[in-house]
C-alpha positions as CSV (number, residue, x, y, z in Angstrom):
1,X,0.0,0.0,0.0
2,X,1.2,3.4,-1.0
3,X,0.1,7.4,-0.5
4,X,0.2,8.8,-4.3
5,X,-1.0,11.5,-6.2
6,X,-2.7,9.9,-9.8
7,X,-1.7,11.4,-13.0
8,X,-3.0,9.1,-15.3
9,X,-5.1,11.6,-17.1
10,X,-5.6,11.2,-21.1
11,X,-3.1,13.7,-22.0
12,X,-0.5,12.6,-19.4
13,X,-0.7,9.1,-21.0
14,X,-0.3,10.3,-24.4
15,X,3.2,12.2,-23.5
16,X,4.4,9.1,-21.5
17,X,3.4,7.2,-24.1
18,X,5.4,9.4,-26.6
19,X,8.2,9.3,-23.9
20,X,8.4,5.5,-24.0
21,X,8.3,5.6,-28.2
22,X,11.4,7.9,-28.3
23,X,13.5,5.8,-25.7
24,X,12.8,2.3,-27.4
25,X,13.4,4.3,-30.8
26,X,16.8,6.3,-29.9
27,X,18.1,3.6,-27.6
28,X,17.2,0.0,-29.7
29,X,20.4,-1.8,-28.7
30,X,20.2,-0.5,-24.8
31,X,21.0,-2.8,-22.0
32,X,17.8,-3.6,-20.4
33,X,15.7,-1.5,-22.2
34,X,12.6,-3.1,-23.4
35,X,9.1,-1.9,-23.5
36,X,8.4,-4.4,-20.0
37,X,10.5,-2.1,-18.0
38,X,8.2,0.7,-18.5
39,X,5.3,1.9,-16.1
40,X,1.7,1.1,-17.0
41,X,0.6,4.3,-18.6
42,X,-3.1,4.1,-16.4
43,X,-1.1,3.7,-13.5
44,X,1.3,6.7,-13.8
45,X,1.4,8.0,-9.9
46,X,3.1,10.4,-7.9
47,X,4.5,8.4,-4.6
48,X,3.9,10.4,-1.4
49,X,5.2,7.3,0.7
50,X,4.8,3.7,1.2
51,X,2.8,2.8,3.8
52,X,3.4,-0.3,6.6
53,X,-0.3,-2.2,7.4
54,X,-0.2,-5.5,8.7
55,X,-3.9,-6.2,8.7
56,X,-7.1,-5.3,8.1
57,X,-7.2,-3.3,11.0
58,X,-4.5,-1.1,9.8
59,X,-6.1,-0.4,6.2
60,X,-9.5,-0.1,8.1
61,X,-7.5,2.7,10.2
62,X,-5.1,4.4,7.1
63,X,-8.5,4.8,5.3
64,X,-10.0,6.9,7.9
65,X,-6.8,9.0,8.8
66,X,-7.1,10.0,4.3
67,X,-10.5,10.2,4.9
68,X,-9.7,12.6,7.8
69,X,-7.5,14.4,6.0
70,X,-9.8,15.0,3.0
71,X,-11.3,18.6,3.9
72,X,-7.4,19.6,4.7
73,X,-6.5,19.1,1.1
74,X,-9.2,20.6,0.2
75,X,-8.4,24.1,1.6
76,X,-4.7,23.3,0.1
77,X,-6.0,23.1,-2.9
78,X,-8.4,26.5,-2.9
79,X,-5.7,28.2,-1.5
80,X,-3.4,26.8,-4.1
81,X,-4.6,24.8,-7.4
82,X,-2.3,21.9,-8.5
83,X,0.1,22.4,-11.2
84,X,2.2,19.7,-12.0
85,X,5.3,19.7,-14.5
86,X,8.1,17.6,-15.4
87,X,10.7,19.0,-15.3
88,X,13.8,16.1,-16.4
89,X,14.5,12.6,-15.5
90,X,16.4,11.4,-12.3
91,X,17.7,7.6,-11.6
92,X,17.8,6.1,-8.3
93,X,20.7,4.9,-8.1
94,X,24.8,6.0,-7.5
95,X,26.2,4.5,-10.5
96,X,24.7,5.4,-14.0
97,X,25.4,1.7,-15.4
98,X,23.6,0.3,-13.0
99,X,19.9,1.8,-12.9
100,X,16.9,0.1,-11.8
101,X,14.3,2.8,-11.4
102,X,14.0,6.0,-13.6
103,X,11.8,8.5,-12.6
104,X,10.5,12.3,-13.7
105,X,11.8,14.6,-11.7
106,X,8.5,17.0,-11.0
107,X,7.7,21.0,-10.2
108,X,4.6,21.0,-8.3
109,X,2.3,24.4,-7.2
110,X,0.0,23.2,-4.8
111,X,0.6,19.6,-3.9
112,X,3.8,19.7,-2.0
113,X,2.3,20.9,1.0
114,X,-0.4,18.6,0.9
115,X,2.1,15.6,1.0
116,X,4.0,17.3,3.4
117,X,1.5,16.8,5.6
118,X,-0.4,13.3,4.7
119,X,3.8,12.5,5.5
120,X,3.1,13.7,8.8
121,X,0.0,12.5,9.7
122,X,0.6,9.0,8.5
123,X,4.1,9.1,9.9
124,X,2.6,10.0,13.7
125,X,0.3,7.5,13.0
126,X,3.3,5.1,12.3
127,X,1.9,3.9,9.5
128,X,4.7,5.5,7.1
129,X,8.5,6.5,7.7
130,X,10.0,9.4,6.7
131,X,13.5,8.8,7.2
132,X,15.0,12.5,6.1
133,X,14.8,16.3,7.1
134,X,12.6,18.5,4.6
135,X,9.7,17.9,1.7
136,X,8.8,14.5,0.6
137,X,10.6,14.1,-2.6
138,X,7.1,13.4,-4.8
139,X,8.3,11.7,-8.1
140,X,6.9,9.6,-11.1
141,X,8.3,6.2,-11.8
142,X,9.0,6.2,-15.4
143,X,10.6,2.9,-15.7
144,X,11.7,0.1,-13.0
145,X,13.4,-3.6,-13.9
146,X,11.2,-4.6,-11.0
147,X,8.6,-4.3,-13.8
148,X,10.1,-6.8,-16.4
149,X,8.7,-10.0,-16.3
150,X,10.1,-13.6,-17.3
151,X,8.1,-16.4,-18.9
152,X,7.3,-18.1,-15.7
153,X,5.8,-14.6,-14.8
154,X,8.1,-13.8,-12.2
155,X,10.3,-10.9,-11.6
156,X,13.6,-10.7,-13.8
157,X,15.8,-8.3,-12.3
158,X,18.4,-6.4,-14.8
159,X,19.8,-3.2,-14.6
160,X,20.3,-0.4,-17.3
161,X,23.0,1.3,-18.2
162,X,21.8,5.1,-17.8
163,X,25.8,6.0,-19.0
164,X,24.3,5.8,-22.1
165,X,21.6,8.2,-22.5
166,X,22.7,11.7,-21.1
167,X,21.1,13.6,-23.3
168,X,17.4,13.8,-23.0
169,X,14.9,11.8,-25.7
């Protein structure tokens, strides 16, 4: 279970999906790049946090602390409508030739202080840990080898060699 923010709206599909076009196209003879390692377009996401339940009695209790939490995001949002942009790609990762997630690196108007403090709430709740000092670092998971798949339908891990594409698609 996870906190996110959706973005799976018609047009952000369409420029993911334009995205995922140009890096298969630019990069055919990549390591590890193939069109399994890319995110479901309908489930594109902005992760606030993941969340630990162990139980129906935890989800039972998350669900009302978002429910709680509903009229708080709501005066956010009045006070400040969402914007979203992408603005360039990160990796998680140290070493470029060894990538396993990369993700769009967003510039949000609105929205940071609402995960700010779902963060916090769920966090005193213990339901979610927030292991650094400032903002939650809200980002898009573009592509992840966790995603790839291998004919017994079970996770092949490989990383990708992000060396190789500096330059932006």
């Amino acid at each position: 279970h996870f906190l996110s923010i959706p973005l799976n709206s018609k047009h952000m599909q369409q420029q993911f999906g334009e995205f995922q076009d140009q890096v298969l196209r630019r990069f055919p003879n990549a390591r590890a790049v193939d069109s399994t390692i890319f995110q479901n377009p309908a489930k594109l996401h902005l992760t606030i946090g993941t969340l630990k339940l162990f139980g129906k009695e935890d989800e039972e209790a998350a669900a009302e602390l978002l429910q709680n939490s509903v009229e708080t995001i709501k005066e956010h949002l009045t006070k400040s409508p969402a914007m979203i942009r992408v603005q360039g790609l990160e990796y998680m990762n140290d070493d470029p030739g060894q990538v396993d997630v990369l993700y769009a690196k967003v510039s949000l108007d609105g929205l940071q202080n609402i995960a700010d403090e779902l963060v916090g709430v769920f966090s005193a709740a213990a339901f979610l840990q927030h292991d650094y000092d400032g903002p939650v670092k809200l980002h898009a998971t573009l592509m992840n080898s966790k995603f790839r798949r291998n004919d017994e339908d079970t996770v092949a891990m490989e990383t990708s060699d992000a060396g190789q594409r500096r330059h932006r698609p």
